[in-house]
C-alpha positions in Angstrom: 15.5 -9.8 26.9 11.7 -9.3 26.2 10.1 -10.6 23.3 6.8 -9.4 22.1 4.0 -9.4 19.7 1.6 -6.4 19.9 -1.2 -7.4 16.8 -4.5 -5.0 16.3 -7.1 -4.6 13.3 -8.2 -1.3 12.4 -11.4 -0.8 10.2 -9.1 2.1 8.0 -6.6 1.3 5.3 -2.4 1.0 5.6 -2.1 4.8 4.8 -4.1 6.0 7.7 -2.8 3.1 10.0 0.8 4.1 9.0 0.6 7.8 9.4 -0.9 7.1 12.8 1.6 4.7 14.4 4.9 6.7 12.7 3.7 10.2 14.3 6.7 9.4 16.4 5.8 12.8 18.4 2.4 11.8 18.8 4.3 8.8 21.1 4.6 10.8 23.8 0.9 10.8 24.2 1.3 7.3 25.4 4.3 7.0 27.4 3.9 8.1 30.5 6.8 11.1 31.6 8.5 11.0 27.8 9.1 13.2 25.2 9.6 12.2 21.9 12.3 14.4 19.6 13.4 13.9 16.3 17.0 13.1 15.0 18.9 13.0 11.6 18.6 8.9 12.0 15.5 8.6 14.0 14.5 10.1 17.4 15.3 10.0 20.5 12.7 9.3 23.5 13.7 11.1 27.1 11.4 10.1 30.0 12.3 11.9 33.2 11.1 13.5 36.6 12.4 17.0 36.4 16.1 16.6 36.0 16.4 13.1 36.4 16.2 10.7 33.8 17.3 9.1 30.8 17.6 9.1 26.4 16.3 6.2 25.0 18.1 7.1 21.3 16.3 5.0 18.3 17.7 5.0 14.4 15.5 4.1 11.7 17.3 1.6 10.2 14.5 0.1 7.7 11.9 2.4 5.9 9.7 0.9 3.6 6.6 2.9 4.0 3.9 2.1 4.4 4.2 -1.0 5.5 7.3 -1.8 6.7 9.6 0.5 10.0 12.5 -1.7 11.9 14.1 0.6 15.1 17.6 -0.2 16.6 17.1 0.9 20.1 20.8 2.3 21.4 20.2 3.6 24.3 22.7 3.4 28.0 19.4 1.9 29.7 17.5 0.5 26.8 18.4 -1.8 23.9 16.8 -3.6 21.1 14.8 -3.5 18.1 11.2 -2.7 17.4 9.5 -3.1 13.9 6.3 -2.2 13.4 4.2 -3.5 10.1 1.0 -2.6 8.2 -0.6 -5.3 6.0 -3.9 -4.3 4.2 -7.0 -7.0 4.8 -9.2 -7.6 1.7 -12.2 -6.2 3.9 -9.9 -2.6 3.6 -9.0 -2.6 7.0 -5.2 -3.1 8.2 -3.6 -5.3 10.8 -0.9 -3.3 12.7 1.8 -5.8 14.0 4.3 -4.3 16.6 7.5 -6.6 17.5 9.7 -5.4 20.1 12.6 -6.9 21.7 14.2 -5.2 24.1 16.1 -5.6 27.5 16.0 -2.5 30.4 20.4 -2.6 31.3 20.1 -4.2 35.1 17.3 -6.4 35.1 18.5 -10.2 35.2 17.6 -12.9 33.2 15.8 -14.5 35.8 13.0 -11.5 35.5 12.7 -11.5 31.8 8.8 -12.3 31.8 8.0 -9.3 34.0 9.9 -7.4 31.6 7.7 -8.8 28.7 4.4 -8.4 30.7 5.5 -4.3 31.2 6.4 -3.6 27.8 3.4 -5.6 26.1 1.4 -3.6 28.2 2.9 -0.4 27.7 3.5 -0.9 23.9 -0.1 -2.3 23.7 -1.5 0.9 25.7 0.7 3.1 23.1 -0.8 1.1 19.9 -4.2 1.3 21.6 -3.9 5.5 21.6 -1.9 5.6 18.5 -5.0 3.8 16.6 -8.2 5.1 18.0 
């Protein structure tokens, strides 16, 4: 399983930092070949090639807005949780913290940094667009 911690400081306040990084559509911006759609629990996030590919299903599970969003990922290929939190700074900025653990079914144990290295690198791409 992959275990990361995504952490960035924005010069706006936890309103504007929230909105930004709960647009869940606006997430497709920053995951390459996905498309994000919305469910009665959460969303669900399909990357594919034409017809092939794959639902990564999330549920809200924990909304405290806006500072607080904790995803159960349920997915056939993808599992874990994601929480994402904004803390105002006394300067009026934020810091947006993004934990994810997550495990991609069929990758061993053995290769569990790689895993971390690719998602804090696409998670850290997606904060990256979701904040500027």
């Amino acid at each position: 399983m992959a275990q990361i911690r995504i952490v960035r400081e924005v010069p706006y306040g936890v309103e504007e930092a929230w909105g930004r990084v709960t647009d869940w559509e606006r997430h497709s911006s920053g995951v390459p070949l996905t498309t994000i759609t919305r469910t009665r629990d959460g969303f669900v996030a399909r990357t594919a090639v034409g017809p092939l590919g794959f639902d990564d299903p999330m549920d809200v599970v924990d909304w405290d807005p806006p500072h607080r969003c904790r995803l159960v990922k349920r997915g056939r290929i993808v599992t874990g949780e994601a929480e994402i939190l904004c803390a105002p700074r006394p300067d009026g900025g934020c810091t947006v913290t993004w934990v994810e653990d997550l495990h991609v079914r069929g990758v061993p144990a053995f290769a569990a940094p790689v895993e971390a290295a690719a998602a804090r690198r696409l998670f850290g791409s997606l904060l990256d667009r979701l904040l500027s």
